[in-house]
C-alpha positions in Angstrom: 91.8 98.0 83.4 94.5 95.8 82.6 97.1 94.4 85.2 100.4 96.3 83.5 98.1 99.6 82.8 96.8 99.4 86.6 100.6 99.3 88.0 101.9 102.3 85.7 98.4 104.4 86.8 99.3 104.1 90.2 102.7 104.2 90.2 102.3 107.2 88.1 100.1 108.8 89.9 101.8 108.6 93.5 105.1 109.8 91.5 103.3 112.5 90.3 101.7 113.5 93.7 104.2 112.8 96.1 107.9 113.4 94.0 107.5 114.9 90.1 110.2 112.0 89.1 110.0 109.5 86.9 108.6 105.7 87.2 110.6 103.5 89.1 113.0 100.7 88.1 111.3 96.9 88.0 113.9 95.9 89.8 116.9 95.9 92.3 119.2 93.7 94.4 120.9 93.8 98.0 124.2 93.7 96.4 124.6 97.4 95.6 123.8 96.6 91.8 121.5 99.7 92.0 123.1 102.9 92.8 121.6 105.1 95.7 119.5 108.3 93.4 119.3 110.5 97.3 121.8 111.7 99.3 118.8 111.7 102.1 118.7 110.1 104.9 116.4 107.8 105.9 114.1 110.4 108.7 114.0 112.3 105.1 112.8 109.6 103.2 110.5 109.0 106.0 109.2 112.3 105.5 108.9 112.3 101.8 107.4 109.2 101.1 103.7 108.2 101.9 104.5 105.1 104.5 102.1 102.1 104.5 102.4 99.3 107.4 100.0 96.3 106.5 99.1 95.2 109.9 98.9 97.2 113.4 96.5 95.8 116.0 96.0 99.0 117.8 92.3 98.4 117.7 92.8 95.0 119.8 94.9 96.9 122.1 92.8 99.6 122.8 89.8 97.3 123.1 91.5 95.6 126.2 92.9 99.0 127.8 91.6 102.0 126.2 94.3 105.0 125.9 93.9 108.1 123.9 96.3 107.5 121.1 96.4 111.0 119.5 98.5 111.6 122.7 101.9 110.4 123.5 101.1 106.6 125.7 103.4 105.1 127.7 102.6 101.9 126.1 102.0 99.8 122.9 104.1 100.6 119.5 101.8 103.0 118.2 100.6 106.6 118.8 100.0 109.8 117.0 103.1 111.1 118.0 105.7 108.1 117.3 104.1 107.5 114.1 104.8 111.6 112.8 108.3 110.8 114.2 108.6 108.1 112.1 107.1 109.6 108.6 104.1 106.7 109.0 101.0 107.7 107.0 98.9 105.5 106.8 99.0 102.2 109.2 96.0 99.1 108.5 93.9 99.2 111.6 93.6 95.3 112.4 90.4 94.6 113.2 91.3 91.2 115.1 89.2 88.9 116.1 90.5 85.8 119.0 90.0 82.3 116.9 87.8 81.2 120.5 85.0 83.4 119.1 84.8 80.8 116.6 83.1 78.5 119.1 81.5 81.3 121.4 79.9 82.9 119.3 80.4 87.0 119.0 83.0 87.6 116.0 80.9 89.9 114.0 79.5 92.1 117.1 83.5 92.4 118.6 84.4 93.1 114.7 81.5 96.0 114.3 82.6 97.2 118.0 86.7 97.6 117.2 85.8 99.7 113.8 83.5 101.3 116.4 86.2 102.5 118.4 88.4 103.4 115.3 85.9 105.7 114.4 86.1 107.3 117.7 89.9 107.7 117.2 88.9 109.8 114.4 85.7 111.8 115.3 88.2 112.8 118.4 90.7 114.4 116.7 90.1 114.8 113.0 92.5 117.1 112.6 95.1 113.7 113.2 93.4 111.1 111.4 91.1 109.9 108.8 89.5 106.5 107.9 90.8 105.5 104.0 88.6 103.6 102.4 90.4 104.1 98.8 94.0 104.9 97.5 92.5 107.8 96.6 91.8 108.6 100.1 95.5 107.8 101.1 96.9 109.9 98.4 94.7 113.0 99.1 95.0 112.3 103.4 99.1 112.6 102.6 98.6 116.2 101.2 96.5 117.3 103.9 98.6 116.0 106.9 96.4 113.5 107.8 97.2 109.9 109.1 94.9 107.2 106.8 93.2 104.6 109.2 92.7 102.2 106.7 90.7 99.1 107.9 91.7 95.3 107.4 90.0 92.6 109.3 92.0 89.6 110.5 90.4 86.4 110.8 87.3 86.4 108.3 84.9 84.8 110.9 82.8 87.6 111.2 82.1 86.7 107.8 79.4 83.8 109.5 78.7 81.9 106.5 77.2 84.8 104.7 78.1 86.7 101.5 75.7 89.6 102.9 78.1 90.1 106.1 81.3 90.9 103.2 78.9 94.0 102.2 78.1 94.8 105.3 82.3 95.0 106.1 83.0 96.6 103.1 80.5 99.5 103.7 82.2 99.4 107.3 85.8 100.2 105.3 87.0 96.8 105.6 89.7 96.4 102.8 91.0 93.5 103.5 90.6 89.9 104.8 92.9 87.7 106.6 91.0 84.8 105.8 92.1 82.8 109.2 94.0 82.9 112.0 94.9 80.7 114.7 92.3 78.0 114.3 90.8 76.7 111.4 87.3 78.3 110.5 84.5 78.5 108.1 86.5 79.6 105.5 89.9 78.1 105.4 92.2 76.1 107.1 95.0 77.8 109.4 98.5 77.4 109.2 98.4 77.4 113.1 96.4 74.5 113.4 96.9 70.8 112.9 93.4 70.4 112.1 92.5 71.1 108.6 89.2 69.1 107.4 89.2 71.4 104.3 92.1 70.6 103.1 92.6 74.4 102.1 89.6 76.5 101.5 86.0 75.4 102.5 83.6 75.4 99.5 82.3 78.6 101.0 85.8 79.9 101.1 86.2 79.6 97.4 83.0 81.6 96.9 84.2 84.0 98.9 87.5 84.7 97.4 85.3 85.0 94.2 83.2 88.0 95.9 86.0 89.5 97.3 87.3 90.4 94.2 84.0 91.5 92.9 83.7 93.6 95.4 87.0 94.9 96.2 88.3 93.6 98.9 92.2 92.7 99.0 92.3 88.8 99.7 95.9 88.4 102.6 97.2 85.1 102.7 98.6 85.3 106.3 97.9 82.5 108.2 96.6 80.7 106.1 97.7 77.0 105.5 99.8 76.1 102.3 96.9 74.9 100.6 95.0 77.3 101.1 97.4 79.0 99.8 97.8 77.9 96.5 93.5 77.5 96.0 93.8 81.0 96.4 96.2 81.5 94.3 94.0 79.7 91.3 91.0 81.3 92.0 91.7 84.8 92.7 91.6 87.1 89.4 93.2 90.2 91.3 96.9 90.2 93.0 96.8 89.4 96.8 98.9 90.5 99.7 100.7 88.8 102.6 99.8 91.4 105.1 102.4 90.7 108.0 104.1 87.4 107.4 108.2 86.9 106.5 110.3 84.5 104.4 110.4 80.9 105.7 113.7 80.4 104.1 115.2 81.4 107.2 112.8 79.6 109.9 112.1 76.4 107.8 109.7 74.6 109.1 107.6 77.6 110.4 104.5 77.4 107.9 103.0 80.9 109.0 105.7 82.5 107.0 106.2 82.1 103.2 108.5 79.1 101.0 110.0 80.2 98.5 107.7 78.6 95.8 105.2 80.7 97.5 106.9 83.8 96.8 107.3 83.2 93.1 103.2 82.6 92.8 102.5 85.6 94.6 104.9 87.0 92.2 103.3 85.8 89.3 100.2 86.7 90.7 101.2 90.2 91.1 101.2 90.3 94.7 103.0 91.5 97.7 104.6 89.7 100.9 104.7 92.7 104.2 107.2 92.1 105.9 106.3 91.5 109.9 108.7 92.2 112.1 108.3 90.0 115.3 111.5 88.2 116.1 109.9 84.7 116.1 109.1 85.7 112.3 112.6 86.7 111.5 114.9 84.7 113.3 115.6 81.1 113.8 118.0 81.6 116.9 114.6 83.7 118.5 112.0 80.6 117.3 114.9 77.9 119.0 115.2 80.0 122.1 111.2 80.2 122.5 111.1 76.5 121.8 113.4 75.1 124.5 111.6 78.3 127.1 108.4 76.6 126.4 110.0 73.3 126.8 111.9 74.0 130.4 108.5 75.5 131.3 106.2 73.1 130.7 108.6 71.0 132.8 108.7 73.1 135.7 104.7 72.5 135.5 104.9 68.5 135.1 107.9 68.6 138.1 106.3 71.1 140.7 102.4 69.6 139.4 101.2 73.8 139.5 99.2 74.9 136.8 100.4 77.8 134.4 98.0 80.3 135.8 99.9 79.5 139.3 101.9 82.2 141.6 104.6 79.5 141.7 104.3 79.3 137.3 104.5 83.4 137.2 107.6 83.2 139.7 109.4 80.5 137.1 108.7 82.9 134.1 110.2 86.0 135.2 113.3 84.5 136.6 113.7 82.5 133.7 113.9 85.5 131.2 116.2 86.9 133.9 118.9 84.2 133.8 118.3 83.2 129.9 117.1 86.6 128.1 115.2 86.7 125.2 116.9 86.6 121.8 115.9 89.7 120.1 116.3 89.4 115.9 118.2 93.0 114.7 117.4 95.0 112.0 120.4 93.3 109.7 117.9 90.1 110.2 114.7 92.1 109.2 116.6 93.6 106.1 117.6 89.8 105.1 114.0 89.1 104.9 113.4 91.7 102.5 116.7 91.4 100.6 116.0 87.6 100.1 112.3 88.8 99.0 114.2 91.5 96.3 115.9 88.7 95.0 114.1 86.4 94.3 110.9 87.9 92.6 111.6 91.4 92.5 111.4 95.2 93.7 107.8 94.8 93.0 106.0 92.9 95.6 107.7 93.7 99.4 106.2 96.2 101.6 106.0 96.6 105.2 103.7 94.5 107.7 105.8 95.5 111.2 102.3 93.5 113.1 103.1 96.7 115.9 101.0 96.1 119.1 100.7 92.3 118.3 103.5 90.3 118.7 104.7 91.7 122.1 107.9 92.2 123.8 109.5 90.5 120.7 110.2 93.3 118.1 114.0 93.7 117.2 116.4 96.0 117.9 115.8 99.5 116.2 112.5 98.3 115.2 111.2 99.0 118.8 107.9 101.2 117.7 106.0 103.1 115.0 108.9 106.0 115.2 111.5 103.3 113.8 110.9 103.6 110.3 113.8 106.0 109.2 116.2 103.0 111.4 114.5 100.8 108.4 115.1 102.9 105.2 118.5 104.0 106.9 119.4 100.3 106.5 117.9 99.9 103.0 119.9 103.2 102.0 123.0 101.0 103.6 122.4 98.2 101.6 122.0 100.0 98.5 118.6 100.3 97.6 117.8 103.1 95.7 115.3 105.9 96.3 112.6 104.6 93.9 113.2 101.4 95.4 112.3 102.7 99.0 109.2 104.3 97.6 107.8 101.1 96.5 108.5 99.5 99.6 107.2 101.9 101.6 104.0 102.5 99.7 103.6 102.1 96.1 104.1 98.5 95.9 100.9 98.0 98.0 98.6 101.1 96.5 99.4 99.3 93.0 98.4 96.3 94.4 95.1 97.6 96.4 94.7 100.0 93.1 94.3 97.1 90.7 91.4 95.5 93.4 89.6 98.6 93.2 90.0 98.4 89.1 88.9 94.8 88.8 85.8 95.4 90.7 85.1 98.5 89.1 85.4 96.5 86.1 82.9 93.6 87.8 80.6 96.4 88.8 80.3 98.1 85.1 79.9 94.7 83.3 77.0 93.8 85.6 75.4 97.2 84.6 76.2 96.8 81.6 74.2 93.2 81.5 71.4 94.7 83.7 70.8 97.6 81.2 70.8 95.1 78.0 68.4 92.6 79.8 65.8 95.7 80.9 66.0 96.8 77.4 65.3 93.4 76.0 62.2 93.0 78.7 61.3 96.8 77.4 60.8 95.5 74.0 
């Protein structure tokens, strides 16, 4: 299936599903140059509209302090309840695994273990959730009630060198890779680390992104390094996603989220950035704050000679946030990030990538937790996004994108039985 036939099935499809109207407009801007089509408000929209977020690490969470999330929890962002509150349908379980597995040894047992306990969330109340393994699956989850649990693994190292490992995560639901993380590994070099012998991908990294299209799994770009980056961006024949990364135009300098120039390849690529909504990813004011705390901190270490793990260290944290608090971005700075986005490559490729139960006591104000969304669309609304608009940020955007993986590698998987057939015919003869 071609690229421009794969986004007007899908689009088409979810529009017919979900709303009867017609196929959305390519394109709109934050300056009110589209006109609002729904007097709704945004716990409507919410409601109306499938929700994707990219990125939740609630299987992380859980693995270090188990809590039945089909129940109201007193903590982390996400739970059964918050996320009906907030219209979400269907959040990417992040299957993350810590960059110091890299070294110890373990990433593809912790990796089999978290979709292990995912799983669980499900054979314990499948009347709540589901696992999605398809847009198909999200689509018909949305018309039964259901919350989708699709899968995406972050940090590819429980790959291990070895193309049968991607099948073996595939079959496991895995439908996408963050290729990295914090460190540089087997596969690609990290935008978090200074240490890049690849220089981008590894050989075995350009392979990969090779296979993962054959096989369909979506390639995200988060974390990776620049270079890697663009490799990717030559070799991969299906559009990619930024699962939870921001615009660096407003924190220059901080390579983990996306340039500019960036943007416009994922944009010719036909991909989509998912926007994460940490304050260190949104804000320079939070990222200058953080750096002068760790700064004055690291002083206090050097000046009292304690270690960080110390009684005296703990003391010099909590009274520090006390008497300097943390500078929480809003949600005017999260909708600049996607604004910026709109504008400069289009309608088409933004979603959302909140990165809920990973980034801490750092989300903004109104974005607090999965039952936020509505605050979100309420501010879209505001800003004069239009109804069809919100719909492809809030889902469409990325089903087109993760329905064009599933077409090109239902396309790999036909020509290769197509080849097979002709060869066993020729051996017949």
């Amino acid at each position: 299936m071609s690229f421009k036939y794969s986004i007007i099935a899908s689009v088409i499809t979810s529009a017919l599903l979900l709303t009867g109207c017609d196929n959305a407009p390519q394109s709109t801007s934050s300056n009110n140059q589209s006109t609002t089509s729904s007097i709704l408000t945004g716990q409507q929209l919410a409601e109306k509209y499938i929700i994707i977020d990219g990125h939740i690490d609630v299987p992380y969470r859980l693995e270090r302090q188990w809590e039945d999330v089909s129940k109201r929890t007193e903590s982390g962002d996400f739970d059964f309840p918050r996320a009906v509150a907030g219209g979400l349908n269907a959040p990417f379980m992040s299957i993350y695994i810590p960059a110091k597995l890299q070294q110890q040894g373990g990433s593809k047992e912790l990796a089999d273990k978290l979709i292990d306990s995912i799983e669980t969330m499900v054979e314990n109340a499948p009347d709540k959730f589901a696992i999605a393994t398809s847009v198909d699956d999200v689509l018909e989850h949305f018309k039964q009630g259901l919350i989708s649990l699709p899968l995406g693994m972050e940090n590819g190292s429980p790959i291990e060198g070895k193309m049968e490992n991607l099948q073996h995560f595939y079959d496991r639901g895995i439908r996408y890779i963050t290729l990295t993380h914090s460190k540089t590994n087997h596969i690609s070099d990290s935008s978090y680390d200074e240490n890049r012998p690849a220089k981008g991908l590894t050989e075995f990294g350009k392979t990969l992104i090779t296979e993962m299209n054959n096989i369909g799994v979506m390639i995200d770009v988060s974390h990776i390094s620049d270079d890697a980056f663009y490799q990717v961006m030559e070799i991969s024949k299906a559009p990619v996603i930024a699962s939870h990364s921001s615009a660096r135009h407003f924190t220059p300098g901080f390579e983990r989220n996306m340039s500019d120039d960036m943007l416009l390849k994922l944009a010719e690529n036909g991909g989509v950035i998912q926007i994460n909504f940490g304050s260190s990813f949104i804000s320079q004011a939070t990222r200058d704050y953080s750096a002068k705390a760790r700064a004055d901190f690291a002083a206090f270490l050097q000046e009292n000679e304690v270690t960080a793990e110390s009684e005296q260290a703990k003391a010099f944290r909590q009274a520090y946030r006390k008497e300097n608090p943390y500078v929480f971005a809003g949600l005017d700075d999260v909708l600049d990030h996607f604004d910026h986005v709109v504008n400069l490559i289009g309608i088409d490729h933004v979603g959302i990538g909140s990165d809920y139960d990973g980034v801490g006591d750092s989300l903004p104000t109104n974005l607090k937790d999965v039952a936020s969304y509505p605050n979100l669309i309420d501010g879209l609304l505001a800003r004069g996004y239009s109804e069809q608009d919100i719909e492809k940020i809030l889902s469409n955007n990325v089903l087109r994108v993760w329905s064009e993986v599933e077409a090109y590698a239902n396309d790999v998987k036909l020509a290769k039985a197509q080849i097979k057939s002709q060869t066993d015919k020729v051996i017949a003869d």
